[in-house]
N, C-alpha and C positions, 0 to 999 in steps of 0.2 A: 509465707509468700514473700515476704521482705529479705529474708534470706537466702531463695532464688534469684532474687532480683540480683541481690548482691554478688551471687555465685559468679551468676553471666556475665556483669559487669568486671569481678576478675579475670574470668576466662577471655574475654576480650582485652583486655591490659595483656595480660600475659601474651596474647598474639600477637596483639601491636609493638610491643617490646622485643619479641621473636624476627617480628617482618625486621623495625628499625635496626636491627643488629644483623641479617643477611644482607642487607641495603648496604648497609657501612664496610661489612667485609669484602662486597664485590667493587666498592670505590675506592678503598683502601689502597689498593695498588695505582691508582691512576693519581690520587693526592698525593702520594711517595714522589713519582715522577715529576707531576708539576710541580710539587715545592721543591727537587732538586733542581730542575729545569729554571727555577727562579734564582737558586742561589748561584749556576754555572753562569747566568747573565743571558738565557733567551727567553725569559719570561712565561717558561711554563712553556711554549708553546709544542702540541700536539704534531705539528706538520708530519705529512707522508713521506717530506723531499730530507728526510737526515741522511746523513753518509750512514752508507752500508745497508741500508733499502730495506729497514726493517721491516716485515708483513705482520698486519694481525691476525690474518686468516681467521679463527674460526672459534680461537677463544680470545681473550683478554690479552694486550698485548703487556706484559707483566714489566716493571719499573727495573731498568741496572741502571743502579747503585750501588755502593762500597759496601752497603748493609748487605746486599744479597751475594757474600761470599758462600754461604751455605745452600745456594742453587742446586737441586728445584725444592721450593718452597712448598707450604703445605697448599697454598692457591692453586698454582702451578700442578701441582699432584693431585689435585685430586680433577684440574678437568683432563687433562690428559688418560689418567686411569677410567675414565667415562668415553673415551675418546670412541672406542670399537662398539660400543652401545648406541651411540648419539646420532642418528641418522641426519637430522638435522645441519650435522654439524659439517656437512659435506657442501652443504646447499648454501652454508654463509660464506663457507670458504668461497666457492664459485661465485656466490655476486656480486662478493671484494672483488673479484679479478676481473669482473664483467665491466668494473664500474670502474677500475684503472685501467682497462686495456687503450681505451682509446688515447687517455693521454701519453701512456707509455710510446704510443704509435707518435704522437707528435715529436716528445720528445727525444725518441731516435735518432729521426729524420733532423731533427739540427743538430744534431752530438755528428752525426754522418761524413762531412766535412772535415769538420773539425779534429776528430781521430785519426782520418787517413792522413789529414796532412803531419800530426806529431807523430806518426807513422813513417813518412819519409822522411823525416827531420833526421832520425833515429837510427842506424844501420850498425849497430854493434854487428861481430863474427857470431858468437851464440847470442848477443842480444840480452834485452833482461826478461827474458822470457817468462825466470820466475814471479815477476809482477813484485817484483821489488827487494829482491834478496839480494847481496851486495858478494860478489867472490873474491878472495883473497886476492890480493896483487901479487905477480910474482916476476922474478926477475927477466923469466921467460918462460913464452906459454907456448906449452908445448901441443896443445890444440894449433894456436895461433900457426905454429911453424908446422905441424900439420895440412892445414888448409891452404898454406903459401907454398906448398911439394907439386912441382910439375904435374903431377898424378891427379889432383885435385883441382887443376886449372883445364883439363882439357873440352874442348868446345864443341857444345853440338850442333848438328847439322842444321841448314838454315832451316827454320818452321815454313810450315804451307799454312793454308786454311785447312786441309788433311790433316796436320799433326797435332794440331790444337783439337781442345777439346768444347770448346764454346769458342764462336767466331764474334767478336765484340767490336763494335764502331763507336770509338769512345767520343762520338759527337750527341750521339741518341742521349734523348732524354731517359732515366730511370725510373722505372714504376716498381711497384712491390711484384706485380705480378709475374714480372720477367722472370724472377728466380723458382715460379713452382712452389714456394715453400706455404703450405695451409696456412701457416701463422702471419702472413702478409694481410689476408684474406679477412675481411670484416665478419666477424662470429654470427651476426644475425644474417648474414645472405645481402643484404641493402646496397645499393651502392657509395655509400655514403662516406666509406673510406679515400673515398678521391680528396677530402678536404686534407688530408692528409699527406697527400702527394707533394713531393720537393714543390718552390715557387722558383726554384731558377734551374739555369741548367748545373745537368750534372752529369760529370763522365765517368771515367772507371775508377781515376785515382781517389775516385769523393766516395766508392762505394766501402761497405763493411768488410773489414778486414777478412771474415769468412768466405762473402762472396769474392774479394778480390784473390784468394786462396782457391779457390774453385775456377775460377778463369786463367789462370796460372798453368794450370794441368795441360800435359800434354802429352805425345808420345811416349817421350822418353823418362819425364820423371813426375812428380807430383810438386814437387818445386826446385827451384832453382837452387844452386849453392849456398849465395849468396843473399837472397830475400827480403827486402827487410817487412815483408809484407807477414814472412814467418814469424818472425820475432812481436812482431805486434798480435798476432794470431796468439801464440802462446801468451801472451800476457793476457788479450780480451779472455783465455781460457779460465783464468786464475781472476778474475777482478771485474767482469762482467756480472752484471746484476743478474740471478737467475728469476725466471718470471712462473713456472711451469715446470712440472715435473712428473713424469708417467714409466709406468716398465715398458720393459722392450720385450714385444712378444717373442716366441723361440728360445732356444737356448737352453741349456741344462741349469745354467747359474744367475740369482740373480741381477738386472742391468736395468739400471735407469736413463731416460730419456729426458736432458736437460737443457730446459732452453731460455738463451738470454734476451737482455733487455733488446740488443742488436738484431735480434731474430736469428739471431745463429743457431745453431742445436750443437751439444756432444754426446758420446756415451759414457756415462759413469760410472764406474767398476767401485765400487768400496771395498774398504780393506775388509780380508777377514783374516790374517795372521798376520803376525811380526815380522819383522824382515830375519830373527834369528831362527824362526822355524825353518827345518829344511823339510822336503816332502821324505816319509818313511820308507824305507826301502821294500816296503811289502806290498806299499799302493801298487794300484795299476796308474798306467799313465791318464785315462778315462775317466778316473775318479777321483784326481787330484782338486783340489782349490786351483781358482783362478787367481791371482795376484794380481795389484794394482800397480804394484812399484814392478812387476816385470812388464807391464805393458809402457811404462814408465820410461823404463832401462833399454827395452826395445827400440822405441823411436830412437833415442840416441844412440845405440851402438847400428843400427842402420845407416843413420846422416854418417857417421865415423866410417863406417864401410866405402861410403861413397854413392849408396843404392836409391837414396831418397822414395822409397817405397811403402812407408811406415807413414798413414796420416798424424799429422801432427797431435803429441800428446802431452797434456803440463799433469803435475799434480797441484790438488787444492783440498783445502780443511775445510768442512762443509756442515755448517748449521743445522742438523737433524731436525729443529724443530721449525725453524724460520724458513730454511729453504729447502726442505722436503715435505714435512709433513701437512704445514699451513701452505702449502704450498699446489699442492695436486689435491687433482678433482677425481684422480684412479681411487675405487673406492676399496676394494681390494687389497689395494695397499696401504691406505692409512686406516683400515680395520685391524692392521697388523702390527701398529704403533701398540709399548706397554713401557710398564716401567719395573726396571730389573731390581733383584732383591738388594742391589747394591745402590740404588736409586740413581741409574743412567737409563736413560731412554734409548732403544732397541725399539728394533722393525725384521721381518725378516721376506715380504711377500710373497709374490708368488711364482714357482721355477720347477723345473723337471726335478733338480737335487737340491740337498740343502737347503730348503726354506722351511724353516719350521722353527720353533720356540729354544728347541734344541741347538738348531744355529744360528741363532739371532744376529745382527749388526746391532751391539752395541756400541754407544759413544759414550765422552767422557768430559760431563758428564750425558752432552747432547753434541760433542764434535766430532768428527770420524774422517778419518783420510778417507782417500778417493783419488782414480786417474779421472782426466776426463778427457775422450777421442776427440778431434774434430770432426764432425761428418762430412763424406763425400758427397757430392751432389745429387741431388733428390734423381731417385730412377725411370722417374718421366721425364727427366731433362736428361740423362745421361745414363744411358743401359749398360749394366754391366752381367756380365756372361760368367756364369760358378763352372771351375771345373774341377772332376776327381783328381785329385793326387795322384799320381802311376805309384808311388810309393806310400797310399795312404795302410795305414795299421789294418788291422782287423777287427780292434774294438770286441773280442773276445776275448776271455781269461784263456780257454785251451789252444784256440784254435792260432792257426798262422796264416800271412798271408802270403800271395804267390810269389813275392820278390825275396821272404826272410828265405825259402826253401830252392828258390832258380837261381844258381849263379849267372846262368845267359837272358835274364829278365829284363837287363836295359840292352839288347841287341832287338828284342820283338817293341821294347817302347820306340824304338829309333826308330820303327818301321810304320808305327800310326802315327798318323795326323794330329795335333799339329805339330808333332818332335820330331815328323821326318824334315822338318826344313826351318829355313829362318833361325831364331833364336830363344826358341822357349825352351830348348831343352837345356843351354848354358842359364837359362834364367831359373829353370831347376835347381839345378847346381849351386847358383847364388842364395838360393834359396835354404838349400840343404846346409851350407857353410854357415849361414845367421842362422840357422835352429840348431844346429850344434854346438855354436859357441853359448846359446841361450840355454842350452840343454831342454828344448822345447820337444815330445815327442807328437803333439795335437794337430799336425797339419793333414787334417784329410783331406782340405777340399782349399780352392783357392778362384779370385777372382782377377777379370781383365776388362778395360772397358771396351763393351760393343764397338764401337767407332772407328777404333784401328784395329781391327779383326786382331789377325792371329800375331801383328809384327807391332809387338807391345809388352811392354814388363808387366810383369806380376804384382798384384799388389799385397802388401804382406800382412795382410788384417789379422787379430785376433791372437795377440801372441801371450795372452792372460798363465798360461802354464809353463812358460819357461821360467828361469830363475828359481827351480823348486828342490835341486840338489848342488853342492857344490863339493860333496866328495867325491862323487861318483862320474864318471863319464859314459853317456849313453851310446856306444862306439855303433850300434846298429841305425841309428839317424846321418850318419857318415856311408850307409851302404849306398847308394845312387850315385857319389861320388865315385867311389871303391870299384864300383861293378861299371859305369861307364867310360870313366876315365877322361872326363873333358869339363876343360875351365876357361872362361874369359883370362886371354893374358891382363887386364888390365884389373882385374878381380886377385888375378894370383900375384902380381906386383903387388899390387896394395898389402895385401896378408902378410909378403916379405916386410915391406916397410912395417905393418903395426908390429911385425914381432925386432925389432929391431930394438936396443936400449934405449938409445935417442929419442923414441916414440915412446912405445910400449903401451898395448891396448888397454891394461889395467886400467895405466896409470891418464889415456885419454879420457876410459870413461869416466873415473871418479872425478876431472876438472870438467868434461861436461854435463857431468849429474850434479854437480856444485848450485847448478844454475837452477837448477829446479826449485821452488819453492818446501819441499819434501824433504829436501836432503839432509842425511845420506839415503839415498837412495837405495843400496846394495850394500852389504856390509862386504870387508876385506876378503874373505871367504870366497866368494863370489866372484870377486874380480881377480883375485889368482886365480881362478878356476877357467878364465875367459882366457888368460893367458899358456896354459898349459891345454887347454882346447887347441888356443889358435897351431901350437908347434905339434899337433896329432892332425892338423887337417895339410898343414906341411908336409910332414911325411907322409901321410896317404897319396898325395901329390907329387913328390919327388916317387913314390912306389912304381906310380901307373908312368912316370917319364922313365923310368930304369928298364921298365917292360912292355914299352909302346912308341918309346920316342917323343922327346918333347915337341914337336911339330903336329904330333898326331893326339897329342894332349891340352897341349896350349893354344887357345885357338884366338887368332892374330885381329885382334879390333882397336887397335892403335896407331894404324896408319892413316896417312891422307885425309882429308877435310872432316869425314864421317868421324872419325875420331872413334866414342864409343858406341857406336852404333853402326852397325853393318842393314844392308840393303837387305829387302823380306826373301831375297833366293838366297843367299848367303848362308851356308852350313857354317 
């Protein structure tokens, strides 16, 4: 009997000693922290408010320090590897962010101010877009003298309340609700977010760089040349706290939906190649990767174009586990969180292609490039109209479609709506010349906003598949040109100028890819290849003036006040 007694009395030591040591290894990391936190001189302190907005989401929020160069830890590892098990674990995340949202909301609204105004302070030509990357000095920039070319100053016609695209009385006070955006919006339904609301007045210039970027928009372009509303825009891209993160339904590949402290949103492209990989020459165009740095490369050689049609896009390095994973409440997708046999943290969610284990986003060992879009305005504030491509692919391996087989295919598109009139069929054109230069073949479909019906530019979303060869030239995304024979003269000046020495389109892109926080953005390969594009979209152009007449090819939008923009009868 004495002997059981004894038993049980060890089998309870032996517990108590088990509990006292799981105790100790799950405070072990937060004692690391605060004794480092006492030796840096802030006394240990835990606060939520550090730079760079660390989250603890959903486990532990794990101690850096010098000791943890062998990141991720076996702490770290082993709740992670429980991560796609732990139902729970979705639920903590959530009412962290439940229980921050409100403040976040305060503290917006006085950051509000304050940012727009070091925003106008500010007006560099490219700006420091990359949120703090420094570019060489040079003796002379050949951007600079780029954007100082007659070609690049010319002025467009006076705006109405028609040509705009949000009509704004910068007297009104500002509410969240103005903007349509759900994330304004108090989570529980209540109305309780009024305390929230600015206490003084506020007009457009005090608003978020985002929405100030969205009021901007008009007829003619998405922003102005000169902006400096852009250049703070691409910086909030790159250095805005992200708060929220979810997939973006549709789509074959996968895109996240990332939103900041500002209430801004982007889209998120992550990397999944190198910039040395080129795409195989057996792919089809259909089934290529989307690229981050071509959506990247896009925006910029667009502004360079002159077309201002590409929403604005920065690259950023993005915390896989702080600001994706602890971060979204999509369960879906942080079921898809593991840790690779290399011990980097990989996700791959959920998408029509490529999500699977097989193609995971790894980081390294939790960091991973990524573009990030600006979004356009939410589509109950501003409607925007999808339309077929006349020259979209066929998205079959055998098949073809009716323009690779009609040589007289752009005579019947000239004859429907809306290409028999106004100017979307040169907007075509402009169209077709930035996906050839990108070697982009994906353009099947394209959008315009409702507002200015049919007498309106194209907007050039989704250019994730160009930049994917740079031996090769895809001389069939050049057929639209080839087969119609007509270009903005102020579209075909420009192309003379980029291929000019003095300029030279390469050599603009790589000083404005400089600016990117990413860069290099496109390896050399690439940008000789932009070059030796732009002198084959030359010639196709001098081809159809040799056998058409340049009068009946170049078509005249450089006269008189309109400048670049012709009236909606206007062939």
């Amino acid at each position: 009997m004495i002997l059981f007694r004894k038993f049980r009395v060890l089998i309870l030591m032996v517990f108590l000693v088990a509990c006292t040591m799981h105790i100790m290894i799950d405070l072990l990391p937060k004692l690391e922290k605060r004794a480092t936190g006492a030796e840096s001189g802030d006394g240990g302190c835990q606060c939520a408010h550090h730079t760079g907005g660390e989250s603890q989401g959903w486990g532990k929020q794990r101690a850096r320090t010098a000791a943890e160069a062998g990141w991720p830890n076996k702490h770290t590892l082993r709740i992670l590897q429980d991560f796609s098990n732990e139902p729970s674990s979705n639920l903590t995340s959530h009412s962290l962010e439940k229980i921050t949202t409100a403040g976040d909301r305060a503290d917006s609204f006085r950051r509000m101010k304050t940012s727009a105004g070091k925003a106008d302070d500010h007006k560099p030509l490219m700006g420091d877009a990359s949120g703090g990357r420094t570019v060489p000095s040079r003796a002379v920039s050949r951007l600079s003298r780029l954007f100082e070319h007659p070609l690049y100053k010319v002025e467009l016609p006076p705006l109405t309340d028609d040509d705009t695209l949000f009509n704004v009385n910068n007297d009104i006070r500002f509410y969240p609700r103005a903007t349509g955006n759900q994330g304004w919006h108090n989570e529980d339904g209540n109305e309780d977010e009024e305390e929230f609301s600015p206490t003084e007045e506020v007009t457009a210039e005090s608003y978020p760089n985002w929405l100030r970027f969205h009021i901007g928009i008009n007829r003619y372009e998405l922003y102005s040349r000169h902006s400096p509303v852009l250049d703070a825009l691409l910086k909030d891209l790159v250095t805005q706290r992200i708060t929220s993160v979810a997939m973006k339904s549709g789509g074959t590949q996968l895109k996240l939906i990332m939103t900041f402290q500002n209430y801004g949103q982007a889209l998120f492209k992550p990397m999944k190649q190198t910039r040395e990989q080129e795409t195989p020459p057996d792919f089809f165009y259909f089934s290529d990767f989307e690229r981050h740095n071509a959506e990247i490369a896009a925006f910029h050689l667009d502004r360079i174009l002159d077309f201002r049609r590409v929403p604005p896009v920065a690259g950023r390095l993005v915390n896989m586990t702080r600001e994706i994973r602890d971060l979204t409440r999509d369960k879906k997708l942080w079921r898809t969180f593991f840790i690779s046999p290399a011990n980097n943290v990989c996700f791959y969610g959920e998408c029509s292609y490529y999500c699977s284990t097989e193609h995971a986003l790894c980081g390294k060992p939790d960091q991973i490039e990524g573009s990030l879009a600006a979004f356009l305005p939410d589509l109950n504030l501003a409607k925007r109209k999808t339309w077929r491509n006349p020259w979209r692919r066929s998205y079959h391996k055998r098949k073809k479609a009716e323009w690779e087989v009609d040589p007289d295919y752009c005579d019947e598109v000239k004859q429907t709506p809306p290409y028999d009139r106004g100017t979307r069929l040169l907007d075509i054109m402009d169209m077709t010349i930035f996906d050839f230069l990108m070697g982009n073949m994906d353009r099947h479909h394209y959008e315009t906003f409702e507002k200015f019906g049919n007498d309106t530019f194209i907007i050039h979303l989704d250019n994730g598949r160009g930049f994917g060869k740079h031996s090769h030239d895809e001389l069939s995304i050049l057929v639209p040109l080839s087969q119609c024979c007509r270009m903005r003269k102020s579209t075909y000046l420009r192309l003379q100028l980029l291929a000019k020495e003095e300029y030279q389109l390469s050599s603009l892109m790589e000083e404005s890819l400089l600016r990117d926080r990413l860069a290099p953005i496109l390896i050399q390969p690439h940008l000789q290849a932009m070059d030796r594009r732009l002198r084959l979209v030359l010639q196709v152009v001098a081809g159809c003036i040799e056998k058409e007449g340049y009068v009946n090819v170049v078509e005249e939008d450089l006269v008189g006040d309109t400048a670049t923009h012709r009236g909606p009868g206007h062939r």
